[in-house]
C-alpha positions in Angstrom: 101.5 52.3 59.9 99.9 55.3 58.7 96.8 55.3 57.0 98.2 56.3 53.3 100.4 53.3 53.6 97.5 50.9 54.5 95.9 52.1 51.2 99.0 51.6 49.0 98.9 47.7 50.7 95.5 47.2 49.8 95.2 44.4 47.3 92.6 46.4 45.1 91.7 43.8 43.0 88.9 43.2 44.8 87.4 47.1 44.1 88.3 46.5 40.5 85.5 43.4 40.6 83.0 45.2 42.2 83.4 48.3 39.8 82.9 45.8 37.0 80.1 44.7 38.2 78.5 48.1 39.3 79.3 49.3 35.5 77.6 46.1 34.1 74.4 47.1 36.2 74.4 50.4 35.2 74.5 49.6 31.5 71.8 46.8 31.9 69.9 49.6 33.4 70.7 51.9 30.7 69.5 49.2 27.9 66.4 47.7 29.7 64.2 50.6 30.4 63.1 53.5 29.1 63.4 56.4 31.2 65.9 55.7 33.9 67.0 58.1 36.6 70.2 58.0 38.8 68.9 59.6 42.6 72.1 62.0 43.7 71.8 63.1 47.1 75.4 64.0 47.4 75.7 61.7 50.1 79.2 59.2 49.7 77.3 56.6 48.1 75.6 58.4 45.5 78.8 60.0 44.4 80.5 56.7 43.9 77.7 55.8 42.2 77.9 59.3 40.2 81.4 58.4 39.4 80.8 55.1 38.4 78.1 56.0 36.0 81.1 58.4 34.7 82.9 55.6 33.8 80.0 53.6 32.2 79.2 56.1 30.1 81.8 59.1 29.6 84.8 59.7 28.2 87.9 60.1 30.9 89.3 64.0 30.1 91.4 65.3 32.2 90.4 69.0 30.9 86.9 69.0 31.8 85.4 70.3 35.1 84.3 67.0 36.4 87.2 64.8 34.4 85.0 63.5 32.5 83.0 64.8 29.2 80.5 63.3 27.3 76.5 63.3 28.5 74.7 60.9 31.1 72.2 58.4 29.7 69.3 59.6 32.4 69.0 62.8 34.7 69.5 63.0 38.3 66.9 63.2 40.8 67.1 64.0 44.7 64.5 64.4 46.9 64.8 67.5 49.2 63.1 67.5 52.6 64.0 70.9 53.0 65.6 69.9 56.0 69.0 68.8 54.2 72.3 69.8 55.6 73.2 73.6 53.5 76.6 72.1 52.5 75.5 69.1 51.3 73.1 70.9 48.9 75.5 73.8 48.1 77.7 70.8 47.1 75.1 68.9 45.4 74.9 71.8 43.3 78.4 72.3 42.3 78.5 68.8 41.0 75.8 69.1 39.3 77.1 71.6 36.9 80.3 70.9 37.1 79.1 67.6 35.3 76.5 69.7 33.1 73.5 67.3 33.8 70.2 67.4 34.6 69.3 67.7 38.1 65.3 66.8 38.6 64.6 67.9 42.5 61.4 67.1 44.1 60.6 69.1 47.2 58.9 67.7 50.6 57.4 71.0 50.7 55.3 70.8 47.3 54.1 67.7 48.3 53.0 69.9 52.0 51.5 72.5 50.2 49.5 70.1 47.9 48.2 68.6 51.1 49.5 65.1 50.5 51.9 65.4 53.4 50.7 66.7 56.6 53.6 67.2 59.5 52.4 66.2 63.1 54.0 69.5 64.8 56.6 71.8 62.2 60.2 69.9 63.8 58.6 66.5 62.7 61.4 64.4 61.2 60.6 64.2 57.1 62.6 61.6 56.6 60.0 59.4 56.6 57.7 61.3 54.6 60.0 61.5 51.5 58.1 58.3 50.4 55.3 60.5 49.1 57.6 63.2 47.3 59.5 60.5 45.3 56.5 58.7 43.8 54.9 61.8 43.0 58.5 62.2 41.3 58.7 59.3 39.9 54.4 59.5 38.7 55.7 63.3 37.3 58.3 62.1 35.4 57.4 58.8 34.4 60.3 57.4 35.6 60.5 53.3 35.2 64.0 52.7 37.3 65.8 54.6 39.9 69.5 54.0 40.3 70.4 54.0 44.2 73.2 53.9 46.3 72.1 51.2 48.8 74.2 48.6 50.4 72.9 45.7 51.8 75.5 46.0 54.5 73.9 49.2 56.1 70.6 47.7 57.5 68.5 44.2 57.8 65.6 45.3 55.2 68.4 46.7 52.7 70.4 43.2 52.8 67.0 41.2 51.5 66.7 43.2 48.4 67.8 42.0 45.4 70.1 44.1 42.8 67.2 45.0 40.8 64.2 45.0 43.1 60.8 45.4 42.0 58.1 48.3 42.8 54.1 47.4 42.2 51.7 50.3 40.6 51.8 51.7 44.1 55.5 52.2 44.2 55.7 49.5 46.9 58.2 46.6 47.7 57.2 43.4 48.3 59.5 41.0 50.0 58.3 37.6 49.9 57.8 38.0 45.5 61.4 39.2 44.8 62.6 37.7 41.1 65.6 35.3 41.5 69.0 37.1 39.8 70.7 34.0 39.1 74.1 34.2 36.8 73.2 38.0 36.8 70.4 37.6 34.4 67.7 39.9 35.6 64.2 40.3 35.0 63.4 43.5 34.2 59.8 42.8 32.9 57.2 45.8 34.2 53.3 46.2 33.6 52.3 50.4 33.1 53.0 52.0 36.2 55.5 49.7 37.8 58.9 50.5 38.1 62.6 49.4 39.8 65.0 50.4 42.0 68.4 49.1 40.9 71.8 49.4 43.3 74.9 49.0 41.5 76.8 48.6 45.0 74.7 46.5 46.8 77.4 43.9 47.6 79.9 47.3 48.7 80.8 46.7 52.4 80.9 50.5 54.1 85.0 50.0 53.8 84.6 49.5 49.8 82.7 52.2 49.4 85.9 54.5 51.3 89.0 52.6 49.8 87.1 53.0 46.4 86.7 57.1 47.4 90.5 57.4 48.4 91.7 55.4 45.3 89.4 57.4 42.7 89.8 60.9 44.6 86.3 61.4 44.3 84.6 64.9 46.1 82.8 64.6 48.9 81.2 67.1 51.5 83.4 68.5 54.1 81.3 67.2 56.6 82.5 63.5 55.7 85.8 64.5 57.4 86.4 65.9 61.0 85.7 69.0 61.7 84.5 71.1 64.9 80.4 71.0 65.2 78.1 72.2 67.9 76.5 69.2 69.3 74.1 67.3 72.0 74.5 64.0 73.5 71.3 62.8 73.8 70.6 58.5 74.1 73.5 57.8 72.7 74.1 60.0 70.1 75.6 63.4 69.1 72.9 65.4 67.6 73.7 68.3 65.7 72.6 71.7 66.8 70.2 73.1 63.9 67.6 75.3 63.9 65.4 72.2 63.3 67.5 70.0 66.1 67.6 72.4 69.1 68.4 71.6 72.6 65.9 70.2 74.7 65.5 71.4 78.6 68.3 70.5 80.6 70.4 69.2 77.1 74.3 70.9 77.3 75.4 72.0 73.6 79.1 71.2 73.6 81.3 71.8 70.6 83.3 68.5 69.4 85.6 67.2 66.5 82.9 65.3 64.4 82.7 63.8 60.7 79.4 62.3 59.3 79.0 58.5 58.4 76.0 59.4 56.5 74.3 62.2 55.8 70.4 62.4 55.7 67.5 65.0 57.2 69.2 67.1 59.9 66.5 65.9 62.1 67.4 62.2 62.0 71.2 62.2 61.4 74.2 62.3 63.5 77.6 62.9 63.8 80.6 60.6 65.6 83.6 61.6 67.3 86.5 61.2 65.2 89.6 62.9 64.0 90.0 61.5 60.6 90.3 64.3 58.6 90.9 62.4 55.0 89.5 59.6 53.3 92.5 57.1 53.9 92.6 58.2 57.6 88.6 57.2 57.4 89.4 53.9 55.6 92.0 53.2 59.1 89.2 54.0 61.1 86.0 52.3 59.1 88.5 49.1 60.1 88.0 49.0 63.8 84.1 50.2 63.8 81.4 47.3 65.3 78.5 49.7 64.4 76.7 49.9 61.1 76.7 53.8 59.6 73.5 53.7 60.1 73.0 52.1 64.0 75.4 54.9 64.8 74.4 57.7 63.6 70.7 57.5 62.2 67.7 58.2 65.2 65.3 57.0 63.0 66.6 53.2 62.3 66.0 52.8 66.6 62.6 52.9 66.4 61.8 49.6 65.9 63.7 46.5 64.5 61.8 46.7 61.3 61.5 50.4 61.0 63.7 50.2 57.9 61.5 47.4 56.3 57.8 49.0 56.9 59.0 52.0 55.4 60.7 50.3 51.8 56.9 48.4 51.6 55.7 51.7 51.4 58.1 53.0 48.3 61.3 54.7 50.6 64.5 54.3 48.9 
């Protein structure tokens, strides 16, 4: 069977429940705090989140750039490491105004220059260190809720957070006094200072996410689909070859056909093999997988069992 007639035998029904309930948590978001922001990295799940918060809050037009007019209820906010993949901010970009919003962009390197980061050698991974930059974002802008794209499907830590999850005065999460969300009724309830990170697709599985971005046509970066890369195979993975990512002594650059799971600092994200070069030839192939997006391709979630958790307590997305 080929993958566009897999898609057209999908019972969707299922996609049209979560959406409902990914709209319902954006608007709750929307009505219970004051100065919300959505965080668009123009990674997949943020752009289904984008697109969802479309339909929350825009009128459908078929004439308009991004196909829908009408104005967002809060800006968007990425974090830049200065180490992000140059399509995936070109792109970022074009979305951006082709939707005519507000983009709020806080930069690793501000944070570097004002001293509050300090890098170990200069090809340090940031990925870590974007805690910092997003609370001083977040502090900046007086931000009370931050609209993410995370799925509890992608990593252990992510899969104990509730819907709504709760940040202290220090931006930090604390496990063991999450609120109860029973019947969806949510406690939204924040002293000065505090604030929330809300995910409108937490209960998306990696395959939702793909049969919801084939059935909505929604843009992506090329680099989601196969496409010939420069690469190293080092434990395990395919590294991309970057000027931040170079090869090591004795390392063989090879070039192979690659698409992105996930896309993240070029110093901790990696390709897989794969010749899918749509999103319904992905959702065939996001069928067979036994590896999380993130246990495949991200170097730093094999660190530790819990590096995921230590670094939510200390405010990461």
């Amino acid at each position: 069977m080929k993958p566009e007639q897999l898609i057209a035998d999908v019972d969707h029904a299922h996609l049209d429940a979560l959406e409902e309930e990914a709209i319902f948590i954006l608007r709750e978001v929307a009505a219970s705090f004051e100065r919300p922001a959505l965080l668009f990295s123009g990674g997949k799940d943020s752009c289904v989140v984008l697109r969802l918060a479309e339909k929350a809050f825009k009128m459908k037009n078929a004439a308009h750039p991004s196909g829908y007019s009408g104005q967002l209820p809060f800006p968007l906010v990425h974090i830049d490491t200065g180490h992000n993949f140059p399509e995936v901010i070109t792109f970022r970009d074009q979305r951006v105004a082709d939707m005519g919003e507000r983009l709020v962009v806080g930069h690793l390197e501000d944070s570097m220059a004002k001293g509050t980061i300090r890098l170990a050698h200069p090809l340090e991974s940031r990925n870590g260190h974007q805690t910092v930059t997003l609370l001083e974002t977040i502090e900046e802008h007086k931000f009370d809720a931050l609209i993410g794209g995370a799925r509890r499907d992608e990593e252990k830590a992510r899969a104990k957070e509730r819907i709504f999850s709760h940040r202290d005065s220090f931006g930090q999460w604390q496990p063991k006094e999450q609120r109860p969300e029973l019947w969806t009724l949510f406690n939204t309830r924040i002293r000065p200072g505090e604030h929330f990170r809300c995910f409108p697709i937490s209960n998306w599985t990696e395959l939702d996410v793909w049969l919801y971005i084939a059935r909505e046509n929604i843009p992506l970066p090329q680099m989601y689909y196969a496409h010939e890369r420069q690469v190293i195979r080092r434990k395990g993975l395919l590294v991309p070859l970057t000027e931040v990512t170079p090869p090591e002594a004795g390392e063989t650059v090879e070039t192979a056909t690659v698409r992105f799971r996930t896309v993240g600092d070029m110093t901790c994200t990696c390709p897989v093999e794969s010749p899918a070069a749509n999103a319904s030839e992905v959702v065939a192939e996001t069928l067979t997988v036994t590896v999380s997006e993130r246990g495949a391709t991200r170097m730093d979630d094999r660190t530790s069992e819990a590096s995921m958790e230590k670094r939510k307590k200390e405010g990461y997305f």
